[in-house]
C-alpha positions as CSV (number, residue, x, y, z in Angstrom):
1,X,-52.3,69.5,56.4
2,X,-55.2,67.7,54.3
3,X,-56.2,71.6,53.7
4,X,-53.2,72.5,52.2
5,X,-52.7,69.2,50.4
6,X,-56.1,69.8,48.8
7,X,-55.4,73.3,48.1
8,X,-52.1,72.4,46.2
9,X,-54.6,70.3,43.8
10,X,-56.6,72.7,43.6
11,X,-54.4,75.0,42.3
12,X,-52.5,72.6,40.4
13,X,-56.0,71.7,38.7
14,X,-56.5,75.4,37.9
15,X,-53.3,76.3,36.3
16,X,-53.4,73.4,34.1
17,X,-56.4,74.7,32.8
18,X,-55.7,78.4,32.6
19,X,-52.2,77.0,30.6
20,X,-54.2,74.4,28.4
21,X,-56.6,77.2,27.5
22,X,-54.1,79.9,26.3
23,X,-52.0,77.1,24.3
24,X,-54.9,76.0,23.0
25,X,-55.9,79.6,21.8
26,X,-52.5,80.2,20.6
27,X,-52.1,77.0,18.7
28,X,-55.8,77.2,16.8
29,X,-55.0,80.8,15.9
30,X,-51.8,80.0,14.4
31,X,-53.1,77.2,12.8
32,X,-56.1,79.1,11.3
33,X,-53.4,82.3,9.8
34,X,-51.1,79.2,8.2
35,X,-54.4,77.4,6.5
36,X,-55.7,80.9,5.3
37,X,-52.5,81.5,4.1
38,X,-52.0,77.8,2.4
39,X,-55.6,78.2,0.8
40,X,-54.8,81.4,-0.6
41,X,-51.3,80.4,-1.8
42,X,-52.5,77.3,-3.5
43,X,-55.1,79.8,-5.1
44,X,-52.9,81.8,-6.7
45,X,-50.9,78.9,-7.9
46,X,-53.5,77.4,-9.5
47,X,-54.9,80.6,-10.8
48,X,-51.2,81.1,-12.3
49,X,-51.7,77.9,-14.2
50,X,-55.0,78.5,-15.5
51,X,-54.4,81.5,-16.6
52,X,-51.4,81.5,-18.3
53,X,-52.4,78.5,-20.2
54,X,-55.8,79.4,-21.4
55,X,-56.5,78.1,-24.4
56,X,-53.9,75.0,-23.8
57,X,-54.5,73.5,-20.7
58,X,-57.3,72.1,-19.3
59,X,-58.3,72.0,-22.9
60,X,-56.4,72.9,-26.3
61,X,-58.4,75.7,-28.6
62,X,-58.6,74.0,-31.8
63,X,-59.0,77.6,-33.3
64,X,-55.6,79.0,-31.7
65,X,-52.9,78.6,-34.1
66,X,-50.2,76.6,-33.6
67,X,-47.9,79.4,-33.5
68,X,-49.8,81.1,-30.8
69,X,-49.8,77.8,-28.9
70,X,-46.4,77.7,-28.6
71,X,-46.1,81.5,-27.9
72,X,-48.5,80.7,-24.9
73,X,-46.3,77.9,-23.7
74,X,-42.7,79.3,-24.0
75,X,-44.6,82.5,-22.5
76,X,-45.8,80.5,-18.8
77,X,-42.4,79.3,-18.1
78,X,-40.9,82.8,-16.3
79,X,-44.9,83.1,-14.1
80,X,-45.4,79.4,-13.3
81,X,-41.9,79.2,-11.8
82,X,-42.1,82.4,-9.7
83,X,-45.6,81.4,-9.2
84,X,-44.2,78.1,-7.8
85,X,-41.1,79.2,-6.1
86,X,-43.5,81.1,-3.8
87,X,-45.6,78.2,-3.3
88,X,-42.9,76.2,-2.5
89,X,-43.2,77.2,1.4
90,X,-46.8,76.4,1.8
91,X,-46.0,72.4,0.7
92,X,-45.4,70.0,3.4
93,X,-41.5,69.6,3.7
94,X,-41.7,66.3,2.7
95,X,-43.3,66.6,-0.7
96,X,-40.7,69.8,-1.6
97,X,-38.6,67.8,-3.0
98,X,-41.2,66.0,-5.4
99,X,-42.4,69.8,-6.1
100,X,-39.6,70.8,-7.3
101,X,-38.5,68.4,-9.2
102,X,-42.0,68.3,-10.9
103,X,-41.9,72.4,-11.7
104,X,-38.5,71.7,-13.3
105,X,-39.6,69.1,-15.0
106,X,-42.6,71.3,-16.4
107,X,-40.0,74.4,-17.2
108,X,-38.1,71.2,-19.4
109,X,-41.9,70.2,-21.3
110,X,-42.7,74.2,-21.5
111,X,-39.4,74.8,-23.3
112,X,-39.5,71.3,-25.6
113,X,-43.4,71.1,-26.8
114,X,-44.1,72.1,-30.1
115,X,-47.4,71.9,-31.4
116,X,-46.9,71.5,-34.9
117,X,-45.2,67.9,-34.1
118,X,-48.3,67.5,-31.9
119,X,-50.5,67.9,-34.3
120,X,-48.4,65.6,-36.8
121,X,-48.7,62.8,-33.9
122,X,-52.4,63.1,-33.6
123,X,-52.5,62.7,-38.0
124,X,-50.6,59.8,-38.0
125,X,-50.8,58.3,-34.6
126,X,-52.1,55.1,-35.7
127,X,-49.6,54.4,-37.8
128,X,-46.7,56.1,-36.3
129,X,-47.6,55.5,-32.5
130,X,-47.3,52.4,-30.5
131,X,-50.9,52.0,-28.1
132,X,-49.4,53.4,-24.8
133,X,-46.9,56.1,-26.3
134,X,-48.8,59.8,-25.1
135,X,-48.4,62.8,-28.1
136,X,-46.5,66.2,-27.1
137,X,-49.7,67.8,-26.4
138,X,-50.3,65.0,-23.6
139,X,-47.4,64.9,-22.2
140,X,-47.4,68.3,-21.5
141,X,-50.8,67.9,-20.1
142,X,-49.5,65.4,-17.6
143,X,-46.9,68.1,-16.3
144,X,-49.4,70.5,-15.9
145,X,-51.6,67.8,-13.7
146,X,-48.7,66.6,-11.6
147,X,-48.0,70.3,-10.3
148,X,-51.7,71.7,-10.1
149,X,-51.4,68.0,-7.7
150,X,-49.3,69.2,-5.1
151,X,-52.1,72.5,-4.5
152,X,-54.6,70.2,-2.4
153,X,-55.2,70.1,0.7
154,X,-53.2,66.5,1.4
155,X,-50.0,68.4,0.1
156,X,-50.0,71.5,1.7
157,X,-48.3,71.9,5.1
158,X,-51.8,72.7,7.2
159,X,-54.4,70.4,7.2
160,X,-57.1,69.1,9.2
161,X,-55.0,65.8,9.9
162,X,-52.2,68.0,11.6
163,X,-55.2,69.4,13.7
164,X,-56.3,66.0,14.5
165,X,-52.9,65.1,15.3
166,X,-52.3,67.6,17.8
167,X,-55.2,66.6,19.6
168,X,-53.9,62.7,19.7
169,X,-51.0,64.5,21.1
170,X,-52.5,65.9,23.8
171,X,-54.7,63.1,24.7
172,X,-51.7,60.8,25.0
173,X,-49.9,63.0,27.1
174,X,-52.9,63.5,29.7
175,X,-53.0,60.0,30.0
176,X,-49.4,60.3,31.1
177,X,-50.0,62.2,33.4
178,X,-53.3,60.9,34.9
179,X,-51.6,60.6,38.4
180,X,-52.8,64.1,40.6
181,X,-48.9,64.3,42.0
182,X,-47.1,64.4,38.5
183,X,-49.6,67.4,37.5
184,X,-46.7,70.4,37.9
185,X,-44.5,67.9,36.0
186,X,-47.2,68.1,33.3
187,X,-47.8,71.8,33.3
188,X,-43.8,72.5,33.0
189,X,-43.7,70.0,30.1
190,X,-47.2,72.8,28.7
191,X,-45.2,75.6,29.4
192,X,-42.3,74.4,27.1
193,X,-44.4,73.5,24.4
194,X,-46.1,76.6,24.7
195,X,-42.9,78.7,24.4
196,X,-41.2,76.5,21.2
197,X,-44.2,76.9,19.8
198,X,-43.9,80.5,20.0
199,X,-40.9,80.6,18.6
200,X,-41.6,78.3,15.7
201,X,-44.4,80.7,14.6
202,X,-42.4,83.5,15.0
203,X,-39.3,81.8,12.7
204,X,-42.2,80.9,10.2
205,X,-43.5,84.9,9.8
């Protein structure tokens, strides 16, 4: 009887392990193909920026004329919002929202900055401006800032916190299930995780 007993932890023992290590596997692979993926989204996204602004953003060409800066401007609109509508899916789900709000909010500045009134604001901005107030040209550098924001790693939807948080996960339920007779109880509640996360990656390809 103590044979069998002993066997039963035994086994019990080893098929938590053998579980635990293909969940693991499957879990840090997934993870790994979502942060590749995120990196090389946010990449793109901020490559899109840079390059259809050069010569406005991060810094204006003095020797572009002003009619070229504007044809730059109106010209990102149609790229930056494809750019970011792709994006979009890489962002944690709760900083979407703010995402999008802050890529229609740079469509509005694209469409609405003129750089001749910029550079009329910058001529007379002691006299016309009150301290705080920001000229076109600064404004529309804000926009810029506040979407290139959301393409770090704190924003996207992978990160080494969710990593770490998986792992708290873990550790609180093996202390759960700490007691030798609840360990089939523990490597059922594996074997579920194991399966919706499955089909969570699967819904996500």
């Amino acid at each position: 009887m103590a044979n069998i007993f002993s066997e039963n932890i035994l086994w019990s023992i080893g098929s938590i392990i053998i579980l635990f290590g293909i969940l693991a596997a499957h879990r840090l692979a997934s993870y790994r193909d979502k942060k590749n993926r995120a990196d090389n989204a946010a990449d793109k996204f901020r490559n899109t920026i840079y390059t259809n602004l050069k010569g406005i953003y991060p810094k204006t060409a003095s020797y572009l004329p002003i009619e070229e800066k504007d044809r730059i401007t109106q010209k990102s609109i149609n790229p930056i919002n494809s750019a970011g509508d792709e994006f979009n899916h890489c962002i944690l789900s709760s900083s979407r929202g703010s995402f999008i709000k802050a890529l229609e909010d740079y469509c509005e500045s694209a469409r609405n900055t003129y750089w001749d009134k910029d550079m009329v604001f910058e001529r007379f901005r002691e006299s016309m401006a009150t301290p705080d107030e920001l000229s076109p040209g600064e404004k529309f550098s804000k926009r810029v800032e506040h979407l290139l924001s959301f393409a770090t790693k704190k924003k996207l939807g992978v990160s080494n916190e969710n990593l770490d948080q998986h792992i708290k996960n873990f550790r609180l339920h093996m202390a759960n299930y700490r007691n030798p007779f609840n360990f089939r109880r523990f490597i059922w509640h594996l074997a579920k995780r194991w399966v919706f996360s499955c089909a969570k990656d699967f819904e996500s390809v």
